[in-house]
Each structure stands twice: as C-alpha cells, then as structure tokens.
KEBA-911467 format. One record per residue (C-alpha): x, y negated, z. Coordinates in Angstrom, 3 decimals, padded with zeros to 6 digits. Layout:
<nodes>
<u:X	v:Y	w:Z>
...
</nodes>
This chain:
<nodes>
<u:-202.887	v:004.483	w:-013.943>
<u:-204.800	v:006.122	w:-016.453>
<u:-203.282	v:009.651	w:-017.961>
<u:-200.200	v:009.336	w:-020.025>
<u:-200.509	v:010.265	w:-023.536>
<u:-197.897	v:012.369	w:-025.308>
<u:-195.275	v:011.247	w:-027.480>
<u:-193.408	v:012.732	w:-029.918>
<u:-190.769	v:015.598	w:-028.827>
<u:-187.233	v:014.686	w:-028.027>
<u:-184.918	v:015.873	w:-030.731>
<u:-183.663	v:019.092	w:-029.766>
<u:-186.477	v:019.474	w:-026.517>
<u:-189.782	v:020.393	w:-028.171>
<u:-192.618	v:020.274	w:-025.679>
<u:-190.074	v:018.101	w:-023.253>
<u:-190.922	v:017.671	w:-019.435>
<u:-190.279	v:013.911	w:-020.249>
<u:-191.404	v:013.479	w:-024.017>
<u:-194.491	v:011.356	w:-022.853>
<u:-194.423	v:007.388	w:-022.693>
<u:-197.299	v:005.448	w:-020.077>
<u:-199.927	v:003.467	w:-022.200>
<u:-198.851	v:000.328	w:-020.140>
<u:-194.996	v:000.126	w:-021.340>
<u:-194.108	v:-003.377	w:-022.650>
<u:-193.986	v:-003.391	w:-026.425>
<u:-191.516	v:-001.364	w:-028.056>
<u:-189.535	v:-004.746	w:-029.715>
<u:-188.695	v:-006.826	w:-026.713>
<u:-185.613	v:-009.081	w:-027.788>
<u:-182.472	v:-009.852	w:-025.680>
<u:-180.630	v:-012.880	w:-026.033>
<u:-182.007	v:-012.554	w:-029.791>
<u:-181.490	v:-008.838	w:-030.559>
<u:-184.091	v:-006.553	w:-031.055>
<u:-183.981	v:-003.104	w:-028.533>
<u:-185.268	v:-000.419	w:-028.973>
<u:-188.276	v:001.169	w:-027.740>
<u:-188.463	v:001.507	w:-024.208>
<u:-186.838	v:005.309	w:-023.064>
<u:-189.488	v:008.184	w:-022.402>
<u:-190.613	v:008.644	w:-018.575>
<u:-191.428	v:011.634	w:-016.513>
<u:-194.639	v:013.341	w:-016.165>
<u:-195.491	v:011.760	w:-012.506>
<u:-197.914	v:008.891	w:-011.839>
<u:-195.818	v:007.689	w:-008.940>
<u:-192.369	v:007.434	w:-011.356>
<u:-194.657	v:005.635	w:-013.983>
<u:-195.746	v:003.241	w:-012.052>
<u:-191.918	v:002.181	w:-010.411>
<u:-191.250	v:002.558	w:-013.989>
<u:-193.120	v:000.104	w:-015.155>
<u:-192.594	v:-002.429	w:-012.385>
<u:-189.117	v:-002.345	w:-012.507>
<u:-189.252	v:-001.920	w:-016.500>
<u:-190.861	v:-005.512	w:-016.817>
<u:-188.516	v:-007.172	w:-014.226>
<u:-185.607	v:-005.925	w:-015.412>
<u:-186.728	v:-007.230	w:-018.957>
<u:-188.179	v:-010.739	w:-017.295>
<u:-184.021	v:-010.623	w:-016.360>
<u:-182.604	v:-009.739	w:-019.404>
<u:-184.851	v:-012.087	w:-021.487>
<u:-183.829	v:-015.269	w:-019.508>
<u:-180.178	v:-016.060	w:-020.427>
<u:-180.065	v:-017.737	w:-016.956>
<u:-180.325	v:-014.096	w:-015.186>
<u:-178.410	v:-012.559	w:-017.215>
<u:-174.348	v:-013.564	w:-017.682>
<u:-173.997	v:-011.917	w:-020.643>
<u:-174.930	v:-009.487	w:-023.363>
<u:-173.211	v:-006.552	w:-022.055>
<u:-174.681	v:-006.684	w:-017.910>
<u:-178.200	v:-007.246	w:-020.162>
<u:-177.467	v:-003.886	w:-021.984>
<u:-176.234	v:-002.578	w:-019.314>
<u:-179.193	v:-002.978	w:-016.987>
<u:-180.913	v:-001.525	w:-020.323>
<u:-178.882	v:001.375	w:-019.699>
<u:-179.586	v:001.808	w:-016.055>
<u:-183.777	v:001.803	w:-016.394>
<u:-183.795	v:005.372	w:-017.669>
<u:-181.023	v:007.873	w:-019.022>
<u:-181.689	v:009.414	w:-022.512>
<u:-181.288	v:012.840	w:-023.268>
<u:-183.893	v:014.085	w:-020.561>
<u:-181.698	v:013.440	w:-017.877>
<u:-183.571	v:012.221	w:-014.362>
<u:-184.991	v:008.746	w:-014.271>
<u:-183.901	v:006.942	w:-011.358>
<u:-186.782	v:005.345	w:-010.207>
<u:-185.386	v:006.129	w:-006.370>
<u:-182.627	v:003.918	w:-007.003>
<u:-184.847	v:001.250	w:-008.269>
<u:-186.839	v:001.216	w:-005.648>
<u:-184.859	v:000.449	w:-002.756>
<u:-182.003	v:-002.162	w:-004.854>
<u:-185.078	v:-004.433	w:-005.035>
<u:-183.455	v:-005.686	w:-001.668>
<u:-179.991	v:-005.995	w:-002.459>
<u:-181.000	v:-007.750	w:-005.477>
<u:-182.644	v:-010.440	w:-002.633>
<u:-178.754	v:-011.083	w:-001.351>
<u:-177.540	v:-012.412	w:-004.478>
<u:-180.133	v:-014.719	w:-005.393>
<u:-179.649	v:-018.419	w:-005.151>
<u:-183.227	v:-018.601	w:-005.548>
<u:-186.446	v:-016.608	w:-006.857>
<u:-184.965	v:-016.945	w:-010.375>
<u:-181.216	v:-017.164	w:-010.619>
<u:-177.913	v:-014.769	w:-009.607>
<u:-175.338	v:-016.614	w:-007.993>
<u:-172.452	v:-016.850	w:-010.618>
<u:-170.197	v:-014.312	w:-011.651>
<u:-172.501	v:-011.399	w:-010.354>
<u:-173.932	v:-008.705	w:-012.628>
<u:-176.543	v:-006.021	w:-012.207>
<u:-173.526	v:-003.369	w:-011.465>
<u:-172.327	v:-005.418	w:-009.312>
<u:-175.573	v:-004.695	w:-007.590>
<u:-175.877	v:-001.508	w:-008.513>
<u:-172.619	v:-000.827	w:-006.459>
<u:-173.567	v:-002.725	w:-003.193>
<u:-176.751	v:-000.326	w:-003.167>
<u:-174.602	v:002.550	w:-003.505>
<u:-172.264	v:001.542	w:-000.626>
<u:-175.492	v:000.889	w:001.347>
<u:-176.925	v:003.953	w:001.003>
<u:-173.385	v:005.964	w:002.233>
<u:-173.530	v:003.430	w:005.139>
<u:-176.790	v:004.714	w:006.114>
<u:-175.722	v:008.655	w:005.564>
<u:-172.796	v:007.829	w:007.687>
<u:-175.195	v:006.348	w:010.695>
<u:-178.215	v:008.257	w:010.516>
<u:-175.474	v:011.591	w:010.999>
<u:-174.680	v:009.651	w:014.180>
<u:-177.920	v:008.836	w:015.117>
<u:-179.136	v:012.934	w:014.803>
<u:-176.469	v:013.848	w:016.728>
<u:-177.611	v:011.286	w:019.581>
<u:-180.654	v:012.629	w:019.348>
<u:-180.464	v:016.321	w:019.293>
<u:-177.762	v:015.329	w:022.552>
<u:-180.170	v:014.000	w:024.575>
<u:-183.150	v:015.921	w:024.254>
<u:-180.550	v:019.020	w:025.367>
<u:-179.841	v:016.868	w:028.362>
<u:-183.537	v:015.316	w:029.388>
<u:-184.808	v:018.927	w:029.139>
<u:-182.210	v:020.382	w:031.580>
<u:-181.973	v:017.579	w:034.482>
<u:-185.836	v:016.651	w:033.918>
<u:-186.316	v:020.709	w:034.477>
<u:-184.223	v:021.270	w:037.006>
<u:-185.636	v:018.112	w:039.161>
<u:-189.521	v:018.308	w:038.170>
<u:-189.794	v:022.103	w:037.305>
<u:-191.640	v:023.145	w:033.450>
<u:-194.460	v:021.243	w:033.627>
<u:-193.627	v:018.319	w:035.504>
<u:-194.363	v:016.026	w:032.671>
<u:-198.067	v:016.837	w:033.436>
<u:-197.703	v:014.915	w:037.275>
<u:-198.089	v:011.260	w:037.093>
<u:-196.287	v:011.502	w:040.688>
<u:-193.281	v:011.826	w:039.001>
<u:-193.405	v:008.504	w:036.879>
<u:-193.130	v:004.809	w:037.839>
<u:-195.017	v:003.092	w:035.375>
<u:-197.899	v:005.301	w:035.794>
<u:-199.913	v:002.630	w:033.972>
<u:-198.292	v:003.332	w:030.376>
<u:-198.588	v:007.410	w:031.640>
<u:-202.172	v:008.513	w:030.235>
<u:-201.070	v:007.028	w:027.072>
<u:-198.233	v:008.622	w:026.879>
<u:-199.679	v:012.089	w:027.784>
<u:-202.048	v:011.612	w:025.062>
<u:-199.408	v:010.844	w:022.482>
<u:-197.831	v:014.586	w:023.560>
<u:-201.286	v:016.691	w:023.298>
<u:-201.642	v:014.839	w:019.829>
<u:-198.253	v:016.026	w:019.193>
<u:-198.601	v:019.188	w:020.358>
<u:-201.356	v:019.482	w:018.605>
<u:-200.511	v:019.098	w:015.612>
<u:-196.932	v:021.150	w:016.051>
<u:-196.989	v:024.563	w:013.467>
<u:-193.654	v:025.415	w:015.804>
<u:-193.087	v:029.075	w:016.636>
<u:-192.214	v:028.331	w:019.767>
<u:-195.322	v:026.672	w:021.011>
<u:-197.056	v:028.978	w:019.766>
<u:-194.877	v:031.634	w:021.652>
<u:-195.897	v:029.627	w:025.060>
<u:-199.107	v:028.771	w:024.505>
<u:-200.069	v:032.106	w:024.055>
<u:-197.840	v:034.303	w:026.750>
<u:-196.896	v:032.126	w:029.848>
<u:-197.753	v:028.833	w:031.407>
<u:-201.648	v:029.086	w:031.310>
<u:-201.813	v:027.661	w:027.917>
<u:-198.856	v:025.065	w:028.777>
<u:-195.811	v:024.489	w:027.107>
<u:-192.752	v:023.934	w:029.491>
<u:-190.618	v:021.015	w:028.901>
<u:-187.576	v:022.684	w:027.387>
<u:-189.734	v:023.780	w:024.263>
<u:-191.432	v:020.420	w:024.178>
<u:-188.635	v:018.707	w:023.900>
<u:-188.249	v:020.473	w:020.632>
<u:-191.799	v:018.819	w:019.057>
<u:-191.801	v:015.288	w:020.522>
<u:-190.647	v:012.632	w:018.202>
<u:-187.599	v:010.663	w:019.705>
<u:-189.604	v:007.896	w:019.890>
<u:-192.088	v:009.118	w:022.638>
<u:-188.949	v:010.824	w:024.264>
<u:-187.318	v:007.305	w:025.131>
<u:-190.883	v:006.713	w:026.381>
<u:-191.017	v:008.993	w:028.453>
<u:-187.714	v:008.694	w:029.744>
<u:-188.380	v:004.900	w:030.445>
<u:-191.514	v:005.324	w:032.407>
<u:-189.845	v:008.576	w:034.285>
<u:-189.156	v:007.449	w:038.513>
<u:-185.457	v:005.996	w:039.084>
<u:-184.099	v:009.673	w:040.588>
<u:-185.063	v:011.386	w:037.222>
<u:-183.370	v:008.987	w:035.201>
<u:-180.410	v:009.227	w:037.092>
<u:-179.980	v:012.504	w:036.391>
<u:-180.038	v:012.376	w:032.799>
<u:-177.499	v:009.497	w:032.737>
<u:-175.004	v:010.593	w:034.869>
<u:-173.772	v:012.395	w:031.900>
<u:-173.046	v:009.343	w:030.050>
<u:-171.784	v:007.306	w:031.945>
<u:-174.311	v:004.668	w:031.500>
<u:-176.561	v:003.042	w:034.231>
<u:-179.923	v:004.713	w:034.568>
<u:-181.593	v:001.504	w:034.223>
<u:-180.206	v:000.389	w:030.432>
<u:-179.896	v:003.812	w:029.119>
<u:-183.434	v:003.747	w:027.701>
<u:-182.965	v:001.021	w:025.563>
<u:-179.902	v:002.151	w:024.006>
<u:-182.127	v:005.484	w:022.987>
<u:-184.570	v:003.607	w:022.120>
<u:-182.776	v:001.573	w:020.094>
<u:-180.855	v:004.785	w:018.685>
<u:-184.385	v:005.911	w:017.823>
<u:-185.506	v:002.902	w:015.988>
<u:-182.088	v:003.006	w:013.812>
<u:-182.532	v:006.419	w:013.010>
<u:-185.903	v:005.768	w:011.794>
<u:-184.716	v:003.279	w:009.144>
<u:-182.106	v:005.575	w:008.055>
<u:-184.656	v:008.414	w:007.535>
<u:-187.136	v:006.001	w:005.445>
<u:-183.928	v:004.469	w:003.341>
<u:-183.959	v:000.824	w:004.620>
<u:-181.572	v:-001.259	w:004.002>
<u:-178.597	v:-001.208	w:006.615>
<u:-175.644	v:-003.322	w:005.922>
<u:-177.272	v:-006.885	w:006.131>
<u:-180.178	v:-006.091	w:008.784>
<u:-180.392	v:-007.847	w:011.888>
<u:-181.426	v:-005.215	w:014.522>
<u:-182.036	v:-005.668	w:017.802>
<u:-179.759	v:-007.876	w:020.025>
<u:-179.273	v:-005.063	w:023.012>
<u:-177.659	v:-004.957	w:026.221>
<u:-174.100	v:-005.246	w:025.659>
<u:-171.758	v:-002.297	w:027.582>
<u:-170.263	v:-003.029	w:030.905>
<u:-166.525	v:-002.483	w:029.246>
<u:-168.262	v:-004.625	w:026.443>
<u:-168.868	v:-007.723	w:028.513>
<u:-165.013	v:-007.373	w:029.647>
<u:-163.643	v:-007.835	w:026.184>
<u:-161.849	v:-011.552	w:025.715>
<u:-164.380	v:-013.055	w:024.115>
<u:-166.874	v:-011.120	w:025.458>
<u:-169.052	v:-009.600	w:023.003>
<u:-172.683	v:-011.447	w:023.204>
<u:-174.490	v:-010.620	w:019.928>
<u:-174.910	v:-006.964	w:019.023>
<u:-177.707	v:-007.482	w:016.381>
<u:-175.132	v:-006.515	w:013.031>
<u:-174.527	v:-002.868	w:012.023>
<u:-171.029	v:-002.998	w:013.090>
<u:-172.025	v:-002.980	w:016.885>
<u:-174.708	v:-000.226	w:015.799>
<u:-172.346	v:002.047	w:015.153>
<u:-170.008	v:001.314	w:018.485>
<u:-172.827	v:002.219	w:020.235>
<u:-173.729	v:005.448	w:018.377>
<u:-169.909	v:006.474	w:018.976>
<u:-169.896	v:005.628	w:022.602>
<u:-173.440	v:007.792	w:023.123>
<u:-171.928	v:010.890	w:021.757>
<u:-168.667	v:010.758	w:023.738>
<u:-169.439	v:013.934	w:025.786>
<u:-170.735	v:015.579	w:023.084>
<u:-168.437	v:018.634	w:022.443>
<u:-166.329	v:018.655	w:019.078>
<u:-168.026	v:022.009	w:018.401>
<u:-171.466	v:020.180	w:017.923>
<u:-170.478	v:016.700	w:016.626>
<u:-166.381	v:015.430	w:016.286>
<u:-167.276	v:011.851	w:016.459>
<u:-163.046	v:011.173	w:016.312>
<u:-163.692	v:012.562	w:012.772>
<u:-166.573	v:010.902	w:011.882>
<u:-165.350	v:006.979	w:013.136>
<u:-162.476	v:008.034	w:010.853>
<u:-164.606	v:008.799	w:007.547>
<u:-166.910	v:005.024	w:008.552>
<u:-163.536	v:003.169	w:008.952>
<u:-162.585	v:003.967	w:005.364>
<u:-165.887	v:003.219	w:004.331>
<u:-165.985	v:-000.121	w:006.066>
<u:-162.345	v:-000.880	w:004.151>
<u:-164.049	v:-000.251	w:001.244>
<u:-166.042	v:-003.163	w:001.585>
<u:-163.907	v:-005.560	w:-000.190>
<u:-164.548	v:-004.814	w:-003.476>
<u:-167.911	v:-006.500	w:-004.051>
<u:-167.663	v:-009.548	w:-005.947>
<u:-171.889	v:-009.934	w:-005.460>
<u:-171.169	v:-010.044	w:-001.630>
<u:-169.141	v:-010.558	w:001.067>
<u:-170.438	v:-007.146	w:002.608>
<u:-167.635	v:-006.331	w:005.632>
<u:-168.275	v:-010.181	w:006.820>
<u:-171.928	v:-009.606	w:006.512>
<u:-171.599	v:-006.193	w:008.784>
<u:-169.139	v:-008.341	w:010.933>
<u:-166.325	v:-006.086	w:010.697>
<u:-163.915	v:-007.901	w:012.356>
<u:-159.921	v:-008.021	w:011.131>
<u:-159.162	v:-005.592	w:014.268>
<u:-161.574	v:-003.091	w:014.023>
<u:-159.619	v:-000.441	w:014.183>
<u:-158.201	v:-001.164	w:017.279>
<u:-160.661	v:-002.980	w:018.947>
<u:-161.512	v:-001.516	w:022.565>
<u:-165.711	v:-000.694	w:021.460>
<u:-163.859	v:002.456	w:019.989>
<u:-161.978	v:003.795	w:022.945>
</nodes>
C-alpha cells in the first residue's frame, strides 16, 4: 500500500507512534443500524498491520451494516470496539487474523450467524483455541526434545557418530540420498555453535550425530528414523514401549501437530490424521477406531512422554491443567466446542490416560 500519511496527534501523545490513518480506510461516516460512528480509530505505523487493518476493518463493517449479521446494536458496537483500542493501546490485528476461522463455525452460510451468537461470543471461542494450542504444542516440544535425546544415544551407540552418512545402515535406501541432502542443506544453513565447534576440531569436517540431532528439524528426524534398518529402530523404541514398526508415525504425526501449533492454526475443530490406534487402545470396549479429533491428539502426546522424567516434563501436571481446560468448554453458546473435540462424558477416567 502506498505510504501512510499523518494525521493529527492524539490528545495528550504529540508525535504518536500510532497518530497516522492509511489513505484506504472506509469513509469516516459509515452508519450502523442508522447511527452515524465515528471515524475509523488511528492504526500503527506498519504496512503489514494496515493492510489486516483494513481487511478486517471493511468486513467487520460489511457485518455491522447488515442487520442480518448483526443481533443487535450493542454486539455491532461492540465489534466496533474490538477493531482497534483508543488511547494508543496495541491494535490487535493478530487476533483478527486467525478468528477469521472460528468465525467459519458459526456461519449458517457465507452471510448469516446462526442465532443467538455474537462477535464475543466468537471472540471467546478464539481465545479458548488459542490456550488449547499452548497447552498441546508444550506437549508436543517436550516429545520432541525426548526423542531426539533418545535417537541420538541408541542410533550412536549402534551405528557409531557418523553412521547417518552409510546407506548400509538404512532400509529404504531409495528415499536415503534425499534425505542426506535435506541434512547438508540443513547443516548448511545452521549458525549453531556447536557445528561450528565440530566442523572445525574433530570428525574431518563432520558433525557426529549427537550434535546433529540438535539442527535437524523434527520433521526430517521422523524421516530418518522411518527409513533407518528394523535393529536401529528397535533400539530407539524399546524405551517407549511402542512397536518399532508404528513408532514413526506417531512422531511423525507429533511433528506435524507441533507444526500447526507453532504457525497458530486452528486446533479444536481440525480433523488430523486418522493414526494407528494403541495396542491398549484397540482393547478398550468399544474399541477406539477414529483418532482424527484433538481429544485423541492429546492421549497420544501424554502416552509419548510417559518415561520422560518429572524433572524435564510432569505430564501428571500438565493432563491436569488440559482437563480443566477441556471443562471449560461448556460455556460457548456459538459452539458446541467439547463435542466438537469429542471429549467424551468419562474423560477423566477413561483408560487413554493411564
């Protein structure tokens, strides 16, 4: 967008960070249910909030204007409210972004809320997402940080520093050169101090597996794992418990959740990946056959770190803090959010928490 041009000074801020308005903002008299706002608030100095600004500006009013989207007066004012806070206080254009979605949920088509749901209402289910995702992604780190200790240490002991350098030691040596390539690149492009360190002092150049494990996204890590020769994997899943052979997709999957939780998807309605059910799982009366809600996401997070010391990660303490949030979710009138996770009545004592 072309350069904003400056407005006149807050009262009481000359020269304010955020007394500037964009050139494209809808006219300042934009009339709501037949009132008359006021000009649209001042935004911050930054192309990238301008531009969510505006978006979001024009929806919101698109909304507002049609009595159909909005229930009354005060949600129409009150998503006024919510587009910017006066006073030079931060514009939440972060918020807006990602509620877009949420927003999608309520709709009983492209241009009406279901009945009885306001933009708070909204507002609210957002907010309960985004604790959701806090709450997983800490589970997901601490799966991750977990098993890169424990693939460094049985895939060192077995196949020595550089062993990740022998296709000999990997089954699908097809999918191996790629692979290989993906670590250089990564390598590469590492600023780590402890490449560095090895690169320069010991292993001709190489880096041993212990500090590589420290550079490799965990997405090439359950890569490698899954192409790695049946003895190998072994080793690294004897400590959980887990059969070699289904152990890579459950950190692979791990890897894929904590990726959405890093870029701030949307958790509590996704359908992710229907994986492998547990052994003790499948046992369960009914047996448990669809694991594609969030609810089974986080089972499986809890029953990956279960020989992870306390010290490190107490996941007692943390299936504790997600219960309360997942009680929690009755209060959203816009949603029925604990039957959309499928939290089931007997979560609590349900046998995927044992």
């Amino acid at each position: 967008p072309p350069p904003p041009t400056p407005g006149p000074p807050q009262p009481g801020r000359p020269g304010s960070f955020f007394a500037c308005r964009h050139p494209l903002a809808p006219h300042p008299e934009i009339r709501y249910h037949g009132r008359i706002s006021a000009a649209p608030p001042l935004l911050p100095r930054n192309e990238c909030a301008f531009s969510a600004a505006i978006f979001f500006y024009e929806t919101l009013c698109k909304a507002i204007q049609d009595p159909r989207r909005a229930s009354s007066t005060a949600d129409a004012e009150g998503a006024c409210r919510f587009r910017c806070q006066r006073g030079g206080k931060c514009f939440e254009n972060r918020e807006l972004l990602s509620v877009h979605g949420v927003c999608d949920s309520v709709l009983t088509d492209r241009e009406h809320f279901r009945s009885g749901v306001c933009f708070d209402d909204v507002m609210s289910a957002y907010r309960y997402d985004r604790k959701l995702r806090d709450l997983l992604f800490e589970a997901a780190e601490a799966v991750e940080i977990d098993f890169r200790a424990r693939f460094a240490y049985a895939f060192s002991r077995r196949y020595g520093a550089l062993g990740y350098r022998k296709i000999a030691n990997f089954a699908d040596q097809g999918k191996f050169p790629d692979i290989l390539k993906n670590i250089d690149s990564e390598l590469d492009r590492s600023k780590e101090r402890c490449v560095a360190h090895f690169k320069t002092l010991y292993f001709q150049g190489e880096v041993p597996i212990w500090a590589l494990v420290e550079v490799l996204s965990f997405g090439t890590l359950a890569k490698l794992y899954n192409i790695l020769e049946e003895q190998g994997r072994r080793d690294i899943s004897m400590a959980y418990g887990i059969k070699w052979d289904i152990l890579g997709s459950y950190i692979w999957h791990m890897s894929v959740i904590r990726n959405l939780c890093a870029h701030h998807a949307r958790i509590y309605d996704r359908a992710f990946y229907n994986f492998r059910p547990l052994n003790e799982w499948r046992k369960m009366r009914p047996p448990i056959s669809d694991t594609r809600s969030v609810f089974h996401q986080c089972a499986l997070a809890y029953r990956l770190l279960r020989n992870v010391s306390r010290d490190c990660f107490d996941r007692d303490e943390w299936r504790n803090r997600l219960f309360i949030h997942f009680r929690s979710a009755t209060q959203f009138p816009c949603a029925n959010i604990k039957a959309i996770m499928c939290v089931p009545a007997n979560a609590e004592t349900s046998p995927l928490w044992v």
